[in-house]
C-alpha positions in Angstrom: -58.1 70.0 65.1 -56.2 67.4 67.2 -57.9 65.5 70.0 -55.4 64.9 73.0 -56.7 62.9 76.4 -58.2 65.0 78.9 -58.4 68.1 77.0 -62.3 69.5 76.0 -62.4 70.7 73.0 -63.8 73.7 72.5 -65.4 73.9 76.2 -67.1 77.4 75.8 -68.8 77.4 73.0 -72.1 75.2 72.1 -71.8 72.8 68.6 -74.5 70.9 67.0 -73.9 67.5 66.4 -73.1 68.1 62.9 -71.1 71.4 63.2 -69.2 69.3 66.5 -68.4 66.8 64.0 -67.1 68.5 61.3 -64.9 70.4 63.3 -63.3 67.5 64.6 -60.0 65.8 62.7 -60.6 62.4 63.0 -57.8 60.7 61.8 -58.1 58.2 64.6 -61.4 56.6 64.7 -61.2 53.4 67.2 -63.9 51.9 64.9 -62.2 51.1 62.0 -60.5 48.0 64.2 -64.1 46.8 65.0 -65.9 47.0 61.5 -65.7 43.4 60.8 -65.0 39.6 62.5 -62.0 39.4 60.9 -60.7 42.7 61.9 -61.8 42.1 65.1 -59.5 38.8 65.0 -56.5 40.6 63.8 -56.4 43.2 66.3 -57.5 40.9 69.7 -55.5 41.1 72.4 -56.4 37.8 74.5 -57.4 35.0 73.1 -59.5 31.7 74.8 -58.1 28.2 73.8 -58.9 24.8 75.3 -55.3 24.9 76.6 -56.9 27.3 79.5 -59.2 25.0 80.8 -59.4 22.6 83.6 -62.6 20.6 84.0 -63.4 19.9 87.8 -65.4 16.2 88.0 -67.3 15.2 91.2 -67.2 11.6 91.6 -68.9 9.5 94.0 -69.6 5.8 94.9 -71.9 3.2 92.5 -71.5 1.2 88.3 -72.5 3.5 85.9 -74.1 6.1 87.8 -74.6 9.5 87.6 -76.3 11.9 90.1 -77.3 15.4 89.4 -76.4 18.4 91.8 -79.1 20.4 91.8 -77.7 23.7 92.7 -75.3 23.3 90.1 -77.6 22.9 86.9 -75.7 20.6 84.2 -73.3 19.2 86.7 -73.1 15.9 87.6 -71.8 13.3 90.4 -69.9 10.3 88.6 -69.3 6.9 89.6 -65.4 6.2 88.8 -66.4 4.8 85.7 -68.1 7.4 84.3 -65.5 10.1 85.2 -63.3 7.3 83.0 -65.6 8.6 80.1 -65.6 12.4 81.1 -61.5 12.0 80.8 -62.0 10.7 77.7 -64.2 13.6 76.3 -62.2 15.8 77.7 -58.7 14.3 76.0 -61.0 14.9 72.4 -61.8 18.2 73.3 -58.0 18.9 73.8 -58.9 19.7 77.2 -55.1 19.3 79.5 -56.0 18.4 82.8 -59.1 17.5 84.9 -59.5 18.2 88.9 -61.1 15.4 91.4 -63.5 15.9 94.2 -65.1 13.2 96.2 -68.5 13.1 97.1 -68.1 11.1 100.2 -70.3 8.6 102.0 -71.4 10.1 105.1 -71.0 7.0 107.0 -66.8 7.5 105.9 -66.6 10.6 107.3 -65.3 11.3 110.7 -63.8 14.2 113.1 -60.2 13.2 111.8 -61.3 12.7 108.1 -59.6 9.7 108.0 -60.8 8.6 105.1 -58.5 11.0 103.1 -55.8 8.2 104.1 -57.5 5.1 102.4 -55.3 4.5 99.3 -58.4 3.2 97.7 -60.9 5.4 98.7 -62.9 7.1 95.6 -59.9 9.5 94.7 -56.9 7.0 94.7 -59.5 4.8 92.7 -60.5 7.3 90.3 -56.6 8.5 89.4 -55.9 5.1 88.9 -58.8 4.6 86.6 -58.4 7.4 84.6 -54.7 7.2 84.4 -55.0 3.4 83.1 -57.6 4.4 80.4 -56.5 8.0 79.4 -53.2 8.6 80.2 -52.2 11.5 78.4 -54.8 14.0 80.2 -53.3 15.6 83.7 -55.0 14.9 87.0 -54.9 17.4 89.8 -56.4 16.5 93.3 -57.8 19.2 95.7 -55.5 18.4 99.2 -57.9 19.1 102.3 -60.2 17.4 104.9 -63.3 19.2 103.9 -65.2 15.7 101.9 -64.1 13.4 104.5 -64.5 14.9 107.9 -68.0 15.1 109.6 -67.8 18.9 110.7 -67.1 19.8 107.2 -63.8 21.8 108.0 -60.7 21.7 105.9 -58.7 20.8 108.9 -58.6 18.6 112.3 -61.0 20.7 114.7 -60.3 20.9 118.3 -63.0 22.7 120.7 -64.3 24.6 118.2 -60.6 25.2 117.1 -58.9 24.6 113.5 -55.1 22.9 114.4 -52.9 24.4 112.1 -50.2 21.9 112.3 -51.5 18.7 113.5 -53.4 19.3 110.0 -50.4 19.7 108.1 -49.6 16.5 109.2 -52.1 14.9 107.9 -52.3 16.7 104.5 -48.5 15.9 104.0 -50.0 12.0 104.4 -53.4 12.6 102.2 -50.6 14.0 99.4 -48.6 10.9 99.5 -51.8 8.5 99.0 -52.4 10.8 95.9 -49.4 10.8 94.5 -48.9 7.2 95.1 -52.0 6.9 93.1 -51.0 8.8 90.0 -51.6 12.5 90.3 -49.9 14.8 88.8 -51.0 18.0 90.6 -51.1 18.3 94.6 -53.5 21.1 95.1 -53.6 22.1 98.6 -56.8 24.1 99.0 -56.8 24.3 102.9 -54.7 27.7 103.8 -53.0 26.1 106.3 -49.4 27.8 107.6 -46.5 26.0 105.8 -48.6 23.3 104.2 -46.8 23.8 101.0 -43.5 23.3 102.2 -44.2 20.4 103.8 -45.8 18.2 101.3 -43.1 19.6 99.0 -40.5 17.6 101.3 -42.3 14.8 101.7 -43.1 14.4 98.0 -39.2 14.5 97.2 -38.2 12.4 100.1 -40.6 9.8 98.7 -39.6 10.3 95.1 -42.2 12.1 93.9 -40.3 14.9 92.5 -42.3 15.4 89.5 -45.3 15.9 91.0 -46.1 19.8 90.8 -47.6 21.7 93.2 -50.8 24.3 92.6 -50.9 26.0 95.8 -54.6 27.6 96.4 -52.6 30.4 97.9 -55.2 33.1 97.9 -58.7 31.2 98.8 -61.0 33.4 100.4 -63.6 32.9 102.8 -66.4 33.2 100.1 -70.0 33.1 100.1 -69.9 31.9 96.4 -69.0 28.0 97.3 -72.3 27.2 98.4 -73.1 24.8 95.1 -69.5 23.5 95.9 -70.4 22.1 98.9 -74.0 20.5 98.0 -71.7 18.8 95.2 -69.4 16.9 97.9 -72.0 17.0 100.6 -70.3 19.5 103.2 -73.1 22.2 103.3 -74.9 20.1 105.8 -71.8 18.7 107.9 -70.4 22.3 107.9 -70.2 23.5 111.8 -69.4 27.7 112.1 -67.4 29.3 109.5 -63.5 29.2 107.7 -62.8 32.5 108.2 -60.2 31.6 110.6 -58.0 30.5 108.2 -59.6 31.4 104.5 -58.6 34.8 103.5 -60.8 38.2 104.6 -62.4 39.2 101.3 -61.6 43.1 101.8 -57.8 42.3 101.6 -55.3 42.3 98.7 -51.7 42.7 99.9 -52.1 39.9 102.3 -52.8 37.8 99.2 -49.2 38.7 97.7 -47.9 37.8 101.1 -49.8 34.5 101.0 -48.5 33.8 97.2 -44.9 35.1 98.4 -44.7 32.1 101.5 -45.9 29.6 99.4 -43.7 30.2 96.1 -40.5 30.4 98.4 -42.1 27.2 100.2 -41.7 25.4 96.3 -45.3 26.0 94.8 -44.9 25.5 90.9 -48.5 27.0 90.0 -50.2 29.5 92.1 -54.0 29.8 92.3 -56.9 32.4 93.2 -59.6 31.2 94.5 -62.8 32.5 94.1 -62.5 34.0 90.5 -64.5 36.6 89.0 -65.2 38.6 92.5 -61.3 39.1 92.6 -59.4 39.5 89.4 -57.8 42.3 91.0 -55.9 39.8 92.9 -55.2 37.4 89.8 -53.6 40.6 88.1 -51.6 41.6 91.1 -50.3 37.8 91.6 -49.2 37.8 88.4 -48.0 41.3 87.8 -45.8 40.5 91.2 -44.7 37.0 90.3 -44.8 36.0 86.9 -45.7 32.4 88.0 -47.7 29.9 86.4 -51.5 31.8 87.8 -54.8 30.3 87.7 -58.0 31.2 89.4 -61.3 28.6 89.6 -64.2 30.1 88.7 -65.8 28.6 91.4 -69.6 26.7 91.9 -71.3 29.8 92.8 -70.1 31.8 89.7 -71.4 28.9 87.1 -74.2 28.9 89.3 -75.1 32.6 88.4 -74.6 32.2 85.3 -76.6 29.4 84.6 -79.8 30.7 86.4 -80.1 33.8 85.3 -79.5 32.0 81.4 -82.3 29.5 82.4 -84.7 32.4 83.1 -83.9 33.9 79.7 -82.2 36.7 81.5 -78.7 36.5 80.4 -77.9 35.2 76.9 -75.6 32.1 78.7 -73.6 30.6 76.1 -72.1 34.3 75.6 -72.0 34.8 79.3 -70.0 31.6 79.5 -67.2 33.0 77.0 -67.3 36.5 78.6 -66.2 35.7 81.9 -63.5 33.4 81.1 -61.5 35.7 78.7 -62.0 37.9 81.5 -59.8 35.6 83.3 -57.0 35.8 80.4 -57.2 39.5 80.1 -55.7 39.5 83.9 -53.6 37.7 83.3 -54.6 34.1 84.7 -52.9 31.4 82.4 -55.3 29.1 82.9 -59.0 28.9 84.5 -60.4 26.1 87.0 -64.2 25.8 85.2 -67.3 23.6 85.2 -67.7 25.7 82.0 -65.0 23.5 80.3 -66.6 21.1 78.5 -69.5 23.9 77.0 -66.7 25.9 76.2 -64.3 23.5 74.5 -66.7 22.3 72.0 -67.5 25.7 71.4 -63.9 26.4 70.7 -63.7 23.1 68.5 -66.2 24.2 66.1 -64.9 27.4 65.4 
């Protein structure tokens, strides 16, 4: 008796188990793919590799220091000499590309986030460490005001007010120190209005045409950055909310919009931001685009993760795997994760 989708078999009339079963033809049995771990090899449809990960790195002022962030258990602030050391491991892991987020001394911060200008301030001095000591691993750089201003907004803030394009202004500027310090990836993470296209012509009027562009085009206003911001010391600065200009988690086609502006605008990589809470959007970016699509599995997702493994709730080091092929099977090409380095030694030893 063949078995077709959405058909009962036999609906009237009552089987045991055993006369059910032998009544059934199954020349299909989904099992036989599963029966072994190198069957299960074979047949897998997405598949996690080192080339997936980016390793986000918190660094922060001081020789040989390091600083744990409490909300973020295994996570660590680094003095630029020690994220030297982290961009090594990660060039043995095979890891491609580590992200840069300052931890800011409060007493640098101000209203205009001026810091963010300083050619040497702890970013500029960390790309130019890194690159002198491991060149061949990528650097991206997070583009917003958020670590340097004292209200803890990713833009210039006028009476209670985010200024779209006075901001742009000064990210286009912030961009240019980067690059003129080495990075290889602008990441503009602010959801400002035509951000994108503006740093992209100032980059190639300056002569940075080979530096790329990952636009954080879909970043929604989240309650899952918490961790995030103890890490760079915001939480306490931050006045209000962002949900003035971070996306309304309860939409989705404003997200392709978003993704549309900033593609024709000249991102090369686009990005979804949070991660797990909104793989629907990572599989409609792609689906829609086909461009380069990663999404960061942001502070309050490893967060989660790591508590509930701590209290013996969740069996973490498979929890870990889990919900980055989760990522793949979306269709994100690569993943944003303070998992990485975990992850790619697990990978490494097979």
């Amino acid at each position: 008796m063949a078995i077709k989708f959405g058909r009962p078999i036999e609906s009237r009339t009552r089987f045991t188990p055993v006369e059910a079963a032998q009544r059934l033809d199954l020349t299909v049995r989904m099992r036989r793919n599963r029966r072994s771990e190198w069957a299960r090899r074979m047949v897998r449809e997405h598949v996690l590799t080192t080339d997936d990960l980016i390793w986000p790195l918190f660094v922060m002022d001081g020789d040989n220091a390091r600083a744990p962030v409490a909300s973020m258990p295994g996570v660590e602030r680094l003095s630029v000499d020690q994220a030297v050391r982290e961009a090594e491991r990660a060039a043995k892991l095979s890891i491609p590309c580590v992200a840069l987020f300052p931890y800011t001394d409060p007493k640098l911060r101000d209203e205009a986030g001026s810091e963010a200008l300083n050619p040497d301030n702890l970013v500029c001095r960390a790309i130019g460490a890194i690159k002198k000591e491991v060149p061949n691993v990528g650097i991206l750089c997070d583009v917003a005001l958020d670590p340097f201003t004292s209200h803890g907004h990713d833009g210039l803030l006028r009476d209670g007010v985010i200024l779209n394009d006075e901001t742009v202004a000064v990210l286009v500027r912030q961009a240019l120190v980067q690059a003129e310090a080495g990075c290889d990836i602008i990441a503009p993470s602010d959801m400002m209005d035509g951000r994108v296209g503006a740093i992209r012509k100032a980059l190639d009027s300056a002569n940075f045409t080979d530096v790329s562009i990952m636009s954080y085009a879909a970043k929604y206003a989240s309650a899952f950055y918490g961790p995030f911001r103890d890490a760079v010391g915001s939480s306490k600065t931050l006045t209000g909310d962002k949900r003035t200009y971070q996306m309304d988690p309860g939409n989705s086609d404003e997200a392709l919009r978003e993704v549309a502006l900033d593609i024709e605008e000249g991102a090369d990589m686009i990005m979804v931001k949070p991660g797990l809470p909104y793989l629907d959007i990572v599989q409609r970016v792609k689906e829609a685009f086909g461009m380069p699509t990663f999404a960061y599995q942001v502070s309050g997702e490893y967060a989660m993760i790591m508590a509930a493994a701590q209290n013996g709730w969740l069996d973490g080091e498979r929890a870990m795997l889990e919900s980055l092929i989760a990522f793949k099977r979306a269709g994100a090409d690569g993943v944003l994760t303070y998992f990485a380095p975990r992850v790619a030694e697990k990978l490494k030893a097979g």
